[in-house]
C-alpha positions as CSV (number, residue, x, y, z in Angstrom):
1,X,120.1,107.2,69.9
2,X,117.5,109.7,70.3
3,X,117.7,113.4,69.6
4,X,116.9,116.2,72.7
5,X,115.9,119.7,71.5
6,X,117.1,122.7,74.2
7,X,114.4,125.1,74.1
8,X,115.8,127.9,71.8
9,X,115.8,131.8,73.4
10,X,113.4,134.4,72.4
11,X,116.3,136.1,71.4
12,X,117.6,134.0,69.2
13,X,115.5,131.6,67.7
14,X,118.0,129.3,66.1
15,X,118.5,126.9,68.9
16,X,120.6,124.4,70.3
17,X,120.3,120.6,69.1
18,X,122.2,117.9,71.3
19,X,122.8,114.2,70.7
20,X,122.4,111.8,73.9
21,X,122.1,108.1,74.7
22,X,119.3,107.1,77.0
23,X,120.7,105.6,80.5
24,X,120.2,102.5,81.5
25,X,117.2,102.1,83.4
26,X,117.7,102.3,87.7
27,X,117.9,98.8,89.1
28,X,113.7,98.8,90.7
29,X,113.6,94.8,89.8
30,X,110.3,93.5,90.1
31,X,108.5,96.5,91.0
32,X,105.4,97.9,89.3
33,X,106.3,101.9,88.4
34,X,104.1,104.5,86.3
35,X,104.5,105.7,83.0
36,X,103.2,108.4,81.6
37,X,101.8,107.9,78.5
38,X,99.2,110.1,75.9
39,X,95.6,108.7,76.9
40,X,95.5,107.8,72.5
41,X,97.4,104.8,73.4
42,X,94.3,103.2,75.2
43,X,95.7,100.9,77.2
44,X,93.7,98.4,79.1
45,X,95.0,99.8,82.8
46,X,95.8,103.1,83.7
47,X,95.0,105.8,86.3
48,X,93.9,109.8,85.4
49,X,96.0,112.4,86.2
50,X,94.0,115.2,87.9
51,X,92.6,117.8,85.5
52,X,94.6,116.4,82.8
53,X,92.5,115.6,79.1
54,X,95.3,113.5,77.2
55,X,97.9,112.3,79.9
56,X,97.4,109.1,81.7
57,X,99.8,107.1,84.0
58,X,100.4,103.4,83.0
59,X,101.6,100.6,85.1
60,X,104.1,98.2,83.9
61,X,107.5,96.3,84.6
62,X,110.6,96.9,83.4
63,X,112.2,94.6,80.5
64,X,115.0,93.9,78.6
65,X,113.0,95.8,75.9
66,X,111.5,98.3,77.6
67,X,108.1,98.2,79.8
68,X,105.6,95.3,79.4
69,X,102.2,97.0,80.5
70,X,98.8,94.8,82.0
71,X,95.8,93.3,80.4
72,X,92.6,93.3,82.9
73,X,93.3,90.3,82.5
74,X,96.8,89.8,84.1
75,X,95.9,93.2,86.2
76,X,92.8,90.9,87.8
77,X,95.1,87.6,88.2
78,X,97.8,89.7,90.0
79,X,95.0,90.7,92.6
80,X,97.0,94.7,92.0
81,X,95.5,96.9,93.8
82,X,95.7,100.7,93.2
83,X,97.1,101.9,96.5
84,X,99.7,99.6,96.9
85,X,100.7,99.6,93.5
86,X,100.9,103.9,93.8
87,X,103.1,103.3,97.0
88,X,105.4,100.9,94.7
89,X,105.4,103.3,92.2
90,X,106.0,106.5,93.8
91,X,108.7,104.8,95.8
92,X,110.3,104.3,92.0
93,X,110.1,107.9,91.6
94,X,111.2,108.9,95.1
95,X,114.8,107.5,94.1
96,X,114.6,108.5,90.6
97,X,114.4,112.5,92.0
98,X,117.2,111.7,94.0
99,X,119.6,110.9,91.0
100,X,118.4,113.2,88.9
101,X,121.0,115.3,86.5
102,X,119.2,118.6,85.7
103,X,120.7,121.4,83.6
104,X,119.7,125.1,84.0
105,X,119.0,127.5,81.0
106,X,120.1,131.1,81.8
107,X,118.9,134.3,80.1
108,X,122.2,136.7,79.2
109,X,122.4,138.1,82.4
110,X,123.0,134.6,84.1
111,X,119.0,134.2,85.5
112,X,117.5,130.9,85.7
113,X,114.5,130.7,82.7
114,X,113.8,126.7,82.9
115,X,115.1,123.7,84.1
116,X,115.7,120.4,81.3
117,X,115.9,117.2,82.4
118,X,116.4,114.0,80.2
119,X,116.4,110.4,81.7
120,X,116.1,107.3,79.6
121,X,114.7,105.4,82.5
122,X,110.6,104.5,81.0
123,X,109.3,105.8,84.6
124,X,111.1,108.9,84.5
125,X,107.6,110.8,83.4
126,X,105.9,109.8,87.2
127,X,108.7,111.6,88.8
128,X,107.0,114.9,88.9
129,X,104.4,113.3,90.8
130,X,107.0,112.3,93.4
131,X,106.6,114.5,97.3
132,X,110.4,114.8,96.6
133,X,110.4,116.6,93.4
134,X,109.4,119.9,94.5
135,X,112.6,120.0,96.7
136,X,114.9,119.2,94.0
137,X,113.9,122.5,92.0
138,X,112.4,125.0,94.7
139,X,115.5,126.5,95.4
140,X,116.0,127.7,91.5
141,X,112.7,128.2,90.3
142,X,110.4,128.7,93.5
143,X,107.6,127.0,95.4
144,X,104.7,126.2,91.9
145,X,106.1,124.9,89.2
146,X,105.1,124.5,85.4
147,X,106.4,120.7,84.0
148,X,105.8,119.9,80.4
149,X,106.7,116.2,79.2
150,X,106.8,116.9,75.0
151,X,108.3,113.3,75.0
152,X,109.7,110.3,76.7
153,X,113.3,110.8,78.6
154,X,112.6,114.5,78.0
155,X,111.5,117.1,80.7
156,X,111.3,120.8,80.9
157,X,110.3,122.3,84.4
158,X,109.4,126.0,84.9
159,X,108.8,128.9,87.7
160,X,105.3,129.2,87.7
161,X,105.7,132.7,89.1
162,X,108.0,134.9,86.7
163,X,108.9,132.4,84.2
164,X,108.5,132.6,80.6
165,X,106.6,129.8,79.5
166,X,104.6,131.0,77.0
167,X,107.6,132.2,75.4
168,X,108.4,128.9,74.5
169,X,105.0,127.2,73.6
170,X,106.6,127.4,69.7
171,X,109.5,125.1,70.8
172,X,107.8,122.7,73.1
173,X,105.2,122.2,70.2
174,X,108.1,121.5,67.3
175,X,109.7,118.9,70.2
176,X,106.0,117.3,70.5
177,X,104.8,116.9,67.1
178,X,108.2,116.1,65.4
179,X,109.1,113.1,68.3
180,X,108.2,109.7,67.4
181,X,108.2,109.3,71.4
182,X,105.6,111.9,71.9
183,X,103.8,112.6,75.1
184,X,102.1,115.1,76.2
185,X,101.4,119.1,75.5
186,X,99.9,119.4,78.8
187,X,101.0,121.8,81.3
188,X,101.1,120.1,84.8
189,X,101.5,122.6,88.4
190,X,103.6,121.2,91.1
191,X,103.5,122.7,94.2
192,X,103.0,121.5,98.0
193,X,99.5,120.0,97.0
194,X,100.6,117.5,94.7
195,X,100.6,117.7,90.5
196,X,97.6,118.0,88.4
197,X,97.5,119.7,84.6
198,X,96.4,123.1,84.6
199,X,96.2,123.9,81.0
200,X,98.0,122.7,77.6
201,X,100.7,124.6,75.5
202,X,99.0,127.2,73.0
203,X,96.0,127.3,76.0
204,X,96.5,129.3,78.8
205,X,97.2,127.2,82.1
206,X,94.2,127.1,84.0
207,X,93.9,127.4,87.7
């Protein structure tokens, strides 16, 4: 059982601890999806994530225990190849966005602030980089959108215009550094372009 932190108010500091059971992972047999993964964990294959300094994506296969990830050597035996492998992948996300369960944080007076989303599938991370996901929030939070992945099976997903998420750079930091699951601090934009990192908590987004 793992432990999922809701980002605490400005107003009230205290927060909100929940308990909850990762899911079981979607049924994608066989196929290669993406994790994302802190770029410290230097594995043998992995792709870069635009503009991002300490977030990588990782391919690997689902197991019983989890994700087994490639050597060059099994990566060069395979004959993978990066496009196909990025179709696979993002096809793996594609349905992921469709099932997602999201819950909305609300200030007092009922207005959306951010969106959390927790999912113990292993590729849940590459969803953001999914042509579906913008859909799945646009409608709450707006066209750009701030994600922040402080640790696996845990996402928080911003407006980019009128949100607050500098107001919350203390929590997302206590999630990071306290998760033994730890991913990134990195801010990433999603918009109609695609996602790339912009910026990290406690630095100012870039554009």
């Amino acid at each position: 059982m793992g432990q999922c932190k809701y980002l605490p108010s400005p107003a009230s500091w205290a927060g909100l601890v929940l308990l909850w059971v990762c899911g079981p992972a979607s049924a994608d047999d066989g196929g290669i999806g993406l994790v994302l993964e802190r770029s410290l964990a230097a594995p043998d294959i992995f792709q870069k994530v635009e503009g991002a300094k300490s977030t990588i994506l990782v391919p690997g296969c689902r197991t019983s225990a989890g994700v087994d990830t490639f050597t060059r050597e099994e990566w060069a035996a395979g004959k993978h190849e990066w496009p196909e492998v990025m179709a696979g992948a993002m096809a793996i996300a594609d349905r992921m966005v469709d099932s997602l369960e999201v819950d909305w944080e609300r200030d007092g007076n009922g207005v959306i602030l951010y969106a959390v989303v927790r999912n113990g599938d292993p590729f849940f991370g590459s969803t953001m980089f999914s042509k579906r996901f913008l859909g799945r929030f646009r409608a709450e939070l707006g066209a750009e959108l701030f994600v922040v992945v402080p640790e696996q099976g845990l996402m928080f997903v911003f407006p980019r215009y009128g949100g607050r998420l500098e107001d919350f750079a203390e929590a997302l930091t206590g999630i990071y550094t306290e998760s033994a699951l730890r991913v990134s601090l990195e801010v990433f934009l999603v918009n109609e372009t695609g996602c790339r990192a912009v910026g990290a908590i406690n630095g100012a987004p870039r554009d």
